[in-house]
BATORZA-336521 format. One line per field, with one value per residue (C-alpha): residue number from 0; x, y, z. Coordinates in steps of 0.001 Angstrom, whole numbers, plus 500000, padded with zeros to 6 digits. Each point is the difference from the previous one (the first is absolute). Example, Ala and Ser with C-alpha at 12.3 -4.5 7.8 and 13.67 -1.06 7.14 Angstrom:
<recs>
i: 0/1 $
px: 512300/501370 $
py: 495500/503440 $
pz: 507800/499340 $
</recs>
This chain:
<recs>
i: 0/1/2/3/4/5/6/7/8/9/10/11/12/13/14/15/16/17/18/19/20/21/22/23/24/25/26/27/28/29/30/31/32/33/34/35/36/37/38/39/40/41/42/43/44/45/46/47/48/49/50/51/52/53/54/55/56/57/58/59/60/61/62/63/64/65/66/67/68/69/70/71/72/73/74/75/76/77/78/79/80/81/82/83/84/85/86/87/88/89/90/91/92/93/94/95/96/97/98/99/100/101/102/103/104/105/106/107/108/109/110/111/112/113/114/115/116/117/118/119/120/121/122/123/124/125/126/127/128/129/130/131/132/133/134/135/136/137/138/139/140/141/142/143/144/145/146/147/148/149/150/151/152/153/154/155/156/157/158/159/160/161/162/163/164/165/166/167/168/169/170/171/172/173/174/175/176/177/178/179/180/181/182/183/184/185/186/187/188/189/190/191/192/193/194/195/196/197/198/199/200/201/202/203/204/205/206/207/208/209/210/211/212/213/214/215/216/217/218/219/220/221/222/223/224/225/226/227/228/229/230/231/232/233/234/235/236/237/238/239/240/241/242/243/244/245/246/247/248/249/250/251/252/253/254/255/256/257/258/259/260/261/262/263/264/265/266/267/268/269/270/271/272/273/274/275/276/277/278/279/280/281/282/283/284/285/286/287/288/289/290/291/292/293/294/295/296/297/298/299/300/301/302/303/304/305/306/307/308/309/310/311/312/313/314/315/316/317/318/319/320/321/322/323/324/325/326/327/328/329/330/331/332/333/334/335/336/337/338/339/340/341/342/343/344/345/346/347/348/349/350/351/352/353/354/355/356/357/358/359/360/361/362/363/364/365/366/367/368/369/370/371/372/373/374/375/376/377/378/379/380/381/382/383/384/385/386/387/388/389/390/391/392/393/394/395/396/397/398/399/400/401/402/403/404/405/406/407/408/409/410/411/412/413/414/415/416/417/418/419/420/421/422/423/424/425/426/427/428/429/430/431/432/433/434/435/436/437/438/439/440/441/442/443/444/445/446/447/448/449/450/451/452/453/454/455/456/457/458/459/460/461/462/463/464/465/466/467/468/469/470/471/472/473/474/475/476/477/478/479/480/481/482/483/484/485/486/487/488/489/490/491/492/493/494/495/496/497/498/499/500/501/502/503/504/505/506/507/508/509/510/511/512/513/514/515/516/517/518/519/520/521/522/523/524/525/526/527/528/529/530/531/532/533/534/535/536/537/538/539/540/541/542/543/544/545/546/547/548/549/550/551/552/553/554/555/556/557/558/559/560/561/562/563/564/565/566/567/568/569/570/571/572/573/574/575/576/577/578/579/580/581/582/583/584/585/586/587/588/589/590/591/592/593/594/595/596/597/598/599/600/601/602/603/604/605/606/607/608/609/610/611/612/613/614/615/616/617/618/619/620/621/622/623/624/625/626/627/628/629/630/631/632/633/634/635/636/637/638/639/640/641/642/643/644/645/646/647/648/649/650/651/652/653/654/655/656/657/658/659/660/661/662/663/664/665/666/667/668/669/670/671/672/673/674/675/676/677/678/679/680/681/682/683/684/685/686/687/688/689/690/691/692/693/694/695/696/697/698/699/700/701/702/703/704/705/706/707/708/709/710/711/712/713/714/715/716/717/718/719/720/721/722/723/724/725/726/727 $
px: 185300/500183/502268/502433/499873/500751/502461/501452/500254/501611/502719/500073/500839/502384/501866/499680/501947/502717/501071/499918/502052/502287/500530/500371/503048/500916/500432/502009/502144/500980/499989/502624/502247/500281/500763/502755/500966/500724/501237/502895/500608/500424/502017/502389/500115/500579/503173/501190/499703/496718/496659/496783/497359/496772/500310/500331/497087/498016/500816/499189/496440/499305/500528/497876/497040/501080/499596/503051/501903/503180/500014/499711/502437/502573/499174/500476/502999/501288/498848/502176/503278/499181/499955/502450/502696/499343/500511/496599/499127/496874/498113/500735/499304/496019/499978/502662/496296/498124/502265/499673/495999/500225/502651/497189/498185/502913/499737/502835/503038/503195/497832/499716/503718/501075/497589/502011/503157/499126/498685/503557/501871/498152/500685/496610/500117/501708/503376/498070/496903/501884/502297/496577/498645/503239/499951/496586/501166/502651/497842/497419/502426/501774/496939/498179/503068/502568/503829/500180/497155/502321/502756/499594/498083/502800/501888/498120/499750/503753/500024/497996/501385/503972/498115/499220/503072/498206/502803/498638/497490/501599/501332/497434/498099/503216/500780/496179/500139/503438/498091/497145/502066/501587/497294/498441/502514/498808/501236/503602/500778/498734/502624/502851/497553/499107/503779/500449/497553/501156/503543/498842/498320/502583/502753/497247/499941/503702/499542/502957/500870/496511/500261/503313/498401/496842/502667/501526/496568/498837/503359/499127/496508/501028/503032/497342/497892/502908/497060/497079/498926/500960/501254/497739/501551/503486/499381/498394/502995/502933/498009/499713/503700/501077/498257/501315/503538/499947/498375/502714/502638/500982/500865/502079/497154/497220/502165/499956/496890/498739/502377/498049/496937/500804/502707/497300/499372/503386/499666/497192/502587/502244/497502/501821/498297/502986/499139/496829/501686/502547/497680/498286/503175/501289/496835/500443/503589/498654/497946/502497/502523/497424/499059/503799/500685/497052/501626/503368/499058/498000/503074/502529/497751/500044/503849/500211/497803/501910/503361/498435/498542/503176/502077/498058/499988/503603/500291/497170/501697/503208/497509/498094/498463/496727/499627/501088/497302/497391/501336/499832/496631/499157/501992/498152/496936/500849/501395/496759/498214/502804/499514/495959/500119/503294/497633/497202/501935/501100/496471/499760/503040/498199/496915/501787/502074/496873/498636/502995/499929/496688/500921/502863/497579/497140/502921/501662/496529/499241/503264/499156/496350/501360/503224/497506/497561/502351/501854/497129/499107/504039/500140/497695/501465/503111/498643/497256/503224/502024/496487/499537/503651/499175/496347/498890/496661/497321/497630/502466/501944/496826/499402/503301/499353/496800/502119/502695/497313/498436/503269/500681/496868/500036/503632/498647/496922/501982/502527/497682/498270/503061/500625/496626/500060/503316/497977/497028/502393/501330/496418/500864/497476/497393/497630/500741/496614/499969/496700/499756/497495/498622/498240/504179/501434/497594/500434/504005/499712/498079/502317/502958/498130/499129/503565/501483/496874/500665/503045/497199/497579/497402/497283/499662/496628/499679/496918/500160/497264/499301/498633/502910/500317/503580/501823/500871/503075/501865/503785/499944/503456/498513/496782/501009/502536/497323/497768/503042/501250/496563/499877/503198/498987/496889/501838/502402/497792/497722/500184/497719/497926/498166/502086/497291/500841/496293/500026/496886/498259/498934/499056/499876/499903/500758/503431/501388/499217/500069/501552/499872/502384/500128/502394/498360/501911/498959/503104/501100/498151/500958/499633/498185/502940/502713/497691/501560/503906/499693/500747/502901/503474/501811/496989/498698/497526/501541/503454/498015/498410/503720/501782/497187/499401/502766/499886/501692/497371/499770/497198/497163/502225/500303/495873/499317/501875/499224/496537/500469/501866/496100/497795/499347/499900/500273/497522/499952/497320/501060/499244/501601/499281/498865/501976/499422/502064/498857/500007/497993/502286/498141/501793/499437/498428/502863/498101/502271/503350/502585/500677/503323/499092/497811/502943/502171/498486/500626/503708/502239/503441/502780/503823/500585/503484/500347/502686/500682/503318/498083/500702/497256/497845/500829/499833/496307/498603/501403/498406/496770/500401/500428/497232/497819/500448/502922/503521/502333/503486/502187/502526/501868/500968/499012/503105/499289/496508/500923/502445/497097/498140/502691/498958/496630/496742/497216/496492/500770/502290/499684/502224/501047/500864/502600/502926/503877/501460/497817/496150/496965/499463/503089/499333/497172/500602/502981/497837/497600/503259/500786/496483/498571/496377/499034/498153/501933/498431/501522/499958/500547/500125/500528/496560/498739/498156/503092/502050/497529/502158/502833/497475/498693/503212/501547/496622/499256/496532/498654/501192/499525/500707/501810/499091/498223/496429/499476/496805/500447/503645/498782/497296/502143/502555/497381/497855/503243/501076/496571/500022/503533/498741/497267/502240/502255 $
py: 363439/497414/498100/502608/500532/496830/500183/503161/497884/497266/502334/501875/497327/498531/502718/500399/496292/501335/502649/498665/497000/502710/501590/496378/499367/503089/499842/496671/501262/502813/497806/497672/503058/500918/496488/499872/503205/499057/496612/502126/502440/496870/497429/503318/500269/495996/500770/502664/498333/502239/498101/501576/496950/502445/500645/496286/499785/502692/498410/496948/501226/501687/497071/497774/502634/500233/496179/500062/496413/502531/502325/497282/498206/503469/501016/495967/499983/503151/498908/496746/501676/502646/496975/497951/503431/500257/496199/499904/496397/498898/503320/499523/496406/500314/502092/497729/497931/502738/500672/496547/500633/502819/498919/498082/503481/501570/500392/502775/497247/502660/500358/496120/500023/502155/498043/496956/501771/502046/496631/498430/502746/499571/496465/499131/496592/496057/500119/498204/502426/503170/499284/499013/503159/501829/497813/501106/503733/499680/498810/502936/502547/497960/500563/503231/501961/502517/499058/501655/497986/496787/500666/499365/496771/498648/500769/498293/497277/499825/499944/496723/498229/500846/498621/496935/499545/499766/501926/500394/501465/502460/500787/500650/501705/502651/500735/501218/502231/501528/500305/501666/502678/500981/500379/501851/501671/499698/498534/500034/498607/496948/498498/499707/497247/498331/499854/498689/497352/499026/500058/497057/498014/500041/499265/496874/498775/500344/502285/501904/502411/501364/500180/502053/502445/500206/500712/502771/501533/499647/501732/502684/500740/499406/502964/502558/499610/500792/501641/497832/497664/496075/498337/496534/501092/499773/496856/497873/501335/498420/496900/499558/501279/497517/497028/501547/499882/496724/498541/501879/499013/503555/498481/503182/502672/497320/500168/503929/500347/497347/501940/502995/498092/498596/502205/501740/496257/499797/503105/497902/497403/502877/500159/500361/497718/500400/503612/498702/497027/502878/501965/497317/498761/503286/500496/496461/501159/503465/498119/497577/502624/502076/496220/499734/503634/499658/496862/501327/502970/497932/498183/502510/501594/496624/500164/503690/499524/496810/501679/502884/497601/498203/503404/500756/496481/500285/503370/499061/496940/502108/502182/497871/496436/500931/502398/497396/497998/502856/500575/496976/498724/503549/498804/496549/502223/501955/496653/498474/503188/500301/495759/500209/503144/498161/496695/502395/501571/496549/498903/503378/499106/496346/500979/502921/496984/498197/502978/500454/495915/501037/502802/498423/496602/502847/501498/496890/498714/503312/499647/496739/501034/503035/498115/497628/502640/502037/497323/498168/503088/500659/496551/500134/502947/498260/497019/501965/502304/496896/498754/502986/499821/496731/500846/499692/499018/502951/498538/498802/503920/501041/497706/500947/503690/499687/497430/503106/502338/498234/499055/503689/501450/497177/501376/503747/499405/497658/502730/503002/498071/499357/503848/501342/497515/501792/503200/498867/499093/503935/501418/502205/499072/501974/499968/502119/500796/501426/499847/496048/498628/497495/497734/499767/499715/497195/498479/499657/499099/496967/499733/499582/497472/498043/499569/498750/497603/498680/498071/497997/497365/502582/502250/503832/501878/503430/502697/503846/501749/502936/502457/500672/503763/501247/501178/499590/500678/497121/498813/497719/497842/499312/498909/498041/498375/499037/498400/497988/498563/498992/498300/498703/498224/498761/498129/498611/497688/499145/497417/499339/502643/503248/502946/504126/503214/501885/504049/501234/503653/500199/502910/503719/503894/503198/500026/496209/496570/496791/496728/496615/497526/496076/497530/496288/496466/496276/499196/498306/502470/501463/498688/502467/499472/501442/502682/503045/498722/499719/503929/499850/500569/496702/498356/496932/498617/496540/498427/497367/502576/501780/496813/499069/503184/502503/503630/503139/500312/503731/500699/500140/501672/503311/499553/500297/503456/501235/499881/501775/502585/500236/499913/496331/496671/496323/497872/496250/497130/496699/496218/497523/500611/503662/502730/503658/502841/503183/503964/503551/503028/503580/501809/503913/500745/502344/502240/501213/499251/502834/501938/499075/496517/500033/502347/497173/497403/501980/500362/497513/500951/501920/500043/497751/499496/496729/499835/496685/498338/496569/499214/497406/502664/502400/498024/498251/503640/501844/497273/500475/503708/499816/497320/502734/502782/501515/501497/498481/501060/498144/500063/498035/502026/503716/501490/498942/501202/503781/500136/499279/502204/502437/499508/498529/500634/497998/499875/497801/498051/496752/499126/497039/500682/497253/500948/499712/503269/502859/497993/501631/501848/502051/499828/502020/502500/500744/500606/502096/502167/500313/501404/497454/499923/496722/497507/497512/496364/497585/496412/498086/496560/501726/500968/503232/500971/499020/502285/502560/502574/499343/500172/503077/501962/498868/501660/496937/500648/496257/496801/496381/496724/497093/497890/502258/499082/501493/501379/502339/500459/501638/501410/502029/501462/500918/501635/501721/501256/501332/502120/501170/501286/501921/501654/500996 $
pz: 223138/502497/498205/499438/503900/501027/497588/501663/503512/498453/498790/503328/502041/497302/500148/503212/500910/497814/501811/502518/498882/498900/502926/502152/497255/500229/504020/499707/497506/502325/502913/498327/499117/503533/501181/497613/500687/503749/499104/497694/503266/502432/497191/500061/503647/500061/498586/501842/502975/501487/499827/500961/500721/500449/496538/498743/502653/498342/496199/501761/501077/496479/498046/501851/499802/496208/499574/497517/499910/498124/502925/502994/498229/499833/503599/501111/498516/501853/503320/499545/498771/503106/502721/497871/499956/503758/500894/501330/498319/502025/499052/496690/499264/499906/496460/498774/499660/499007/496994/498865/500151/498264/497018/497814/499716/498943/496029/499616/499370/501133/503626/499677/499179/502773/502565/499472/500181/503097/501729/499299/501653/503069/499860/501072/497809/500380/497910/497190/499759/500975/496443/498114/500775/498968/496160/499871/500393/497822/496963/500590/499437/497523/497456/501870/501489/499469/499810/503318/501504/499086/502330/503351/499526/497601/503093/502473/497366/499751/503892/500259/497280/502069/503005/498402/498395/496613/498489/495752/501158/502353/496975/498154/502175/500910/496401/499213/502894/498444/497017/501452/502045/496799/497826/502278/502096/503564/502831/498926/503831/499622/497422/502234/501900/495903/499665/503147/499537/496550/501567/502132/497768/497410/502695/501175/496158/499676/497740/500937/496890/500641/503593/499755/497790/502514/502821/498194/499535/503707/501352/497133/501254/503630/499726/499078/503103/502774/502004/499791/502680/498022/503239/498533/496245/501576/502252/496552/497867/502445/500382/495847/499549/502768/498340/496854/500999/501033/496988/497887/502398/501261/503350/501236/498837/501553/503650/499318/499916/502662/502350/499832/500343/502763/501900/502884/500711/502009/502154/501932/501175/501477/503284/503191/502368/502513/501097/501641/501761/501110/501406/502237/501117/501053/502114/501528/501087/501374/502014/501249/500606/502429/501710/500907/501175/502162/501443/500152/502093/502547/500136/500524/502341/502323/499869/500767/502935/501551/499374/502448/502136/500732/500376/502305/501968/500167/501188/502443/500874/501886/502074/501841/499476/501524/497242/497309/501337/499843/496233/499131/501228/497886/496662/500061/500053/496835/498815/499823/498389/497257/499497/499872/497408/497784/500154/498837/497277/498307/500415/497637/497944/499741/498610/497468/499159/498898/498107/498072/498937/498676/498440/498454/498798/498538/498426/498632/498699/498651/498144/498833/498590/498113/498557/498614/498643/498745/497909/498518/497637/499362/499603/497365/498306/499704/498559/497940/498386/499031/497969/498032/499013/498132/499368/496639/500174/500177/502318/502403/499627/501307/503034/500945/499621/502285/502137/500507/500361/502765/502084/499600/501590/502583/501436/500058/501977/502431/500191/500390/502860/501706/499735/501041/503158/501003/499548/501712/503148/499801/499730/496466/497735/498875/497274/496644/498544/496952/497063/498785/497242/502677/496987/497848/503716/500481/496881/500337/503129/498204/497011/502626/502222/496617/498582/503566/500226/496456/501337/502335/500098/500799/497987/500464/500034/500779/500240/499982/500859/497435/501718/502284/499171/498018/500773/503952/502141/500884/500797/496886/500988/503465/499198/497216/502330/502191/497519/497934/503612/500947/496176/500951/503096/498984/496639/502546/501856/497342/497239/497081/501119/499715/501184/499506/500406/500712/500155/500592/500884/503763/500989/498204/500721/498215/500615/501154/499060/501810/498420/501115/498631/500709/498839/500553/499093/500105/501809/503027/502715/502613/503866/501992/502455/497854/498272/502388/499701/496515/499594/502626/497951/498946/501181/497870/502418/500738/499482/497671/497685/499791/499619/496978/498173/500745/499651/501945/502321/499625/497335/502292/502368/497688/498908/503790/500406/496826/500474/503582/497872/498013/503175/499383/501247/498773/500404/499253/499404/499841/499415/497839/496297/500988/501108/499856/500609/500069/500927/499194/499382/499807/496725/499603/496072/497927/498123/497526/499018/500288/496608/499766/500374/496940/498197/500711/497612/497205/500674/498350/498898/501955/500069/504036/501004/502429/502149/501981/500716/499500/496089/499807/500909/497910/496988/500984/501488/496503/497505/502308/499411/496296/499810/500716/498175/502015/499028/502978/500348/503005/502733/502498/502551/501964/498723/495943/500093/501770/496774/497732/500972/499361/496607/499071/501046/501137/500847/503141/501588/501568/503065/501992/503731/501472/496974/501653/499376/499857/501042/498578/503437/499151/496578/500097/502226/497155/497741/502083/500480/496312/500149/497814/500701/497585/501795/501655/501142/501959/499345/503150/501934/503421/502336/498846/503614/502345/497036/499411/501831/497315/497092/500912/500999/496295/498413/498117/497830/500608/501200/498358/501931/498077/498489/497735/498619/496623/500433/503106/498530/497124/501623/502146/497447/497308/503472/500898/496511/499568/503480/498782/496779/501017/502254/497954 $
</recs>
């Protein structure tokens, strides 16, 4: 009996442990399905463009409880892609390392297989390591994957192996991804890139039979895809059909198509410098003109006065000689008085004189500064144009892509600060706040300060704090103007050095937050007896420092009244190797984004007819159009587009303002008449707050400032075709 009830316990508690087991297994089973049920809802919202971190948080916090290496590694993997998608690469670099911890726990080989892959994408390796990581992908779902699982890294294979130049197996690598789409029929888009990549390495191996056929299949794929976004698909295919050509001696078709590469290059040169110049000289003459009228009437008045003085001395002179005497002792009087104030106004004249010469010198050197700014980008250009007309090399294509790039964006900030001075001086600015991610603003603000400090000696560091709250309202094109010209200054007098843009949280309530930005360099300094003149217009602090580093003179200029136009002031810290420039600026928290804003992002194709009498324009704005997703239909003139209309219809219409003829102004107002009620936006160079009268009376439905930037370009049609839809 007492056996049998110790053998009773024994049981008890055995079975006891077991369900209990069984219910801990079953709890991590059923934790792991939710984690990958989240991690399926968030990969899906990856790729539509809508990310919601609390739940890769929350997956994130569950696997860590769970202890499962397969689920960290999942939700890992989803946090990089998240910061990777959103450009946010400091955030995401710490589980680049906690992947690699994780990976030797990792037993399931396709996770393995898609770790490597997913770590390549990122680009988180060296060259060397990052391909390593790919080969070792590629032969995991070689002998554990599906056919479809074999695509995309053949094709990131293939991409390496073009990079390299290692053409055979560029080959190799394209022709098992063809095989792979067809057996198992996914991802049909992809081949036009396979042919495309075969088409280059055949046409690199003179293999030119095979490269003809590849051609005819890329321009095969590439006709079925009239509305997809392949602006990269259409730049690689004229760059292989140009080599192409001139390997198979096509000289005429390689001149075709280099002429089309190359043709927007040649509307830079067509800059009018002489309208300026005008413009200051006619002031210089206005002046002039009022200095000589002024002396021509003191003048005239002297002679009118002596020619009554010596009437009257004559007709004096026959009455009586005592009275002569009497007028004349009188005259020399007046005499004296008129002498005293003419030797006063010449002193005037004298020192208006003086004022002009200056005027005239500030002018000529001002002349002199921009004539040399101007024409060292456009001098570039030029030179950069004839390159890529004899360019055959890759590498060097691509230096002189950045080159152009960089010469470009140098000649629109100088221009737009020349324009917002002149603006400043009338006292029309004002700041356009509308809802901004502050952490992307931030971040191109650091992507645009990197690629003009590439060109220099120096290195670029930047920090952002994350818990600045997102979104805020902000005028994004001021303050980023700000921040680029303080970069901008700061690279200029330093050399070898460190140049860091720091953004940091300062203060926060319920409704506003308080930023503080610096911008410190190991430059030159700054002597505290220049530090207030520095922000004076033209000013460059000394003769020497102008003579030795250049520059308009008017970038701190615009960052001093800009921040007035935010409630904020400049302040600066300096010493040699140290200087520091920085500011607060309170921003108001947006809650929530407008409906139609969010309606927006989903919109993506409409008929858009463009009218603009400029045909450069019309053929770059069109191909931008098309590029993304948009029917475009064209005209050159007021008059053509009222007859289309006659005719077609369209979802909106895009219209420049300064057309000869019929402008848009007039245009518009037409077409208000003919009671068409399709929104209408003008595209513009002119100032839209000295115009806004104009704008308003023609019933316009938004207005965008040239030169257009793509993202708030698109942002605003899709934003305005949504609003029109829902009212109809």
């Amino acid at each position: 009996m007492k056996y049998f009830n110790q053998t009773s316990r024994i049981a008890f508690f055995t079975l006891l442990i077991a369900v209990f087991t069984f219910a801990a297994s079953a709890q991590d089973n059923a934790t792991s399905d939710s984690i990958r049920e989240m991690i399926a809802e968030v990969n899906n919202q990856i790729y539509n463009g809508k990310i919601d971190l609390k739940k890769i948080d929350k997956a994130e916090r569950m696997a860590l409880k769970s202890k499962n290496a397969i689920d960290l590694l999942r939700v890992y993997k989803l946090k990089i892609l998240f910061y990777y998608y959103n450009k946010d690469y400091y955030n995401g670099k710490p589980y680049i390392a906690k992947i690699e911890r994780l990976l030797p726990f990792c037993k399931d080989p396709l996770e393995r297989a898609d770790t490597y892959q997913t770590l390549f994408v990122v680009d988180a390796y060296p060259p060397d390591k990052n391909k390593q990581a790919l080969l070792k992908a590629y032969e995991l779902y070689k002998k554990y994957g599906r056919a479809e699982d074999q695509i995309d890294v053949n094709y990131n294979l293939a991409i390496c192996y073009n990079d390299e130049k290692d053409w055979e197996n560029a080959i190799t690598h394209s022709l098992l991804g063809l095989k792979a789409i067809d057996k198992s029929s996914t991802k049909p888009e992809m081949k036009k890139y396979l042919y495309l990549f075969l088409f280059e390495a055949y046409t690199e191996l003179n293999e030119l039979k095979k490269a003809k056929e590849m051609l005819n299949l890329v321009d095969s794929a590439a006709s079925e895809l009239k509305k997809a976004n392949h602006f990269r698909f259409k730049y690689l295919l004229q760059k292989n059909t140009s080599r192409f050509y001139y390997k198979t001696k096509q000289y005429k078709k390689l001149a075709e198509i280099n002429d089309r590469v190359f043709a927007s290059i040649d509307s830079v040169r067509n800059m009018d410098l002489m309208k300026l110049n005008d413009a200051l000289n006619i002031e210089s003459e206005l002046k002039i003109k009022n200095k000589e009228l002024a002396h021509s009437a003191i003048k005239q008045e002297m002679e009118n006065r002596n020619e009554q003085m010596f009437i009257i001395f004559i007709s004096l002179l026959l009455v009586i000689f005592i009275i002569i005497s009497i007028f004349l002792k009188r005259n020399s009087r007046k005499v004296n008085a008129i002498n005293q104030e003419l030797e006063l106004k010449n002193t005037d004249l004298a020192a208006m004189t003086t004022e002009l010469g200056a005027a005239l010198k500030a002018k000529t050197d001002f002349l002199n500064v921009m004539t040399h700014e101007l024409f060292t980008p456009i001098n570039g250009i030029t030179i950069i144009s004839q390159n890529l007309k004899t360019e055959t090399d890759k590498n060097s294509f691509d230096q002189n892509i950045e080159l152009l790039e960089f010469s470009s964006n140098y000649l629109y900030r100088l221009l737009k600060n020349i324009v917002d001075a002149k603006f400043i001086e009338g006292k029309v600015l004002v700041l356009k706040l509308e809802i901004v991610n502050f952490q992307s603003l931030m971040g191109s603000v650091a992507q645009a300060a990197n690629f003009f400090l590439k060109t220099s000696t120096n290195e670029f560091q930047y920090f952002i704090d994350t818990r600045i709250p997102d979104p805020l309202l902000a005028d994004s094109v001021k303050l980023s103007q700000i921040l680029l010209n303080l970069l901008n200054n700061a690279n200029k007098f330093t050399s070898d050095g460190m140049i860091s843009l720091h953004v940091s949280l300062e203060a926060e309530t319920a409704a506003r937050a308080k930023v503080l930005f610096k911008v410190t360099d190991t430059g030159i300094g700054i002597d505290a007896k220049i530090i207030d003149s520095i922000f004076d217009k033209f000013s460059h602090g000394s003769e020497e420092i102008k003579q030795k580093f250049g520059g308009s003179g008017i970038g701190l200029y615009i960052v001093k009244h800009y921040l007035l136009l935010h409630n904020s002031q400049i302040m600066v810290e300096s010493e040699r190797g140290n200087t520091v420039f920085s500011f607060s600026i309170w921003f108001d928290k947006a809650f929530e984004m407008q409906k139609s804003e969010l309606a927006a992002v989903k919109e993506s194709e409409a008929d858009i007819l463009l009218v603009d009498d400029n045909k450069v324009n019309l053929i770059l704005t069109k191909k931008l159009l098309e590029s993304n997703g948009f029917n475009c239909d064209t005209s050159e003139s007021g008059f053509d587009a009222l007859e289309i209309l006659k005719t077609k219809h369209y979802d909106l219409i895009l219209m420049d303002i300064m057309m000869p003829g019929l402008d848009g102004f007039e245009t518009t107002k037409k077409i208000r008449e003919e009671n068409i009620k399709n929104p209408v936006i003008a595209l513009t160079a002119i100032d839209i707050d000295q115009n806004k009268g104009d704008f308003e009376q023609a019933a316009f439905t938004a207005v965008l400032t040239k030169p257009l930037v793509a993202d708030s370009f698109f942002k605003t049609i899709r934003a305005t075709l949504a609003q029109h839809r829902n009212l109809g």
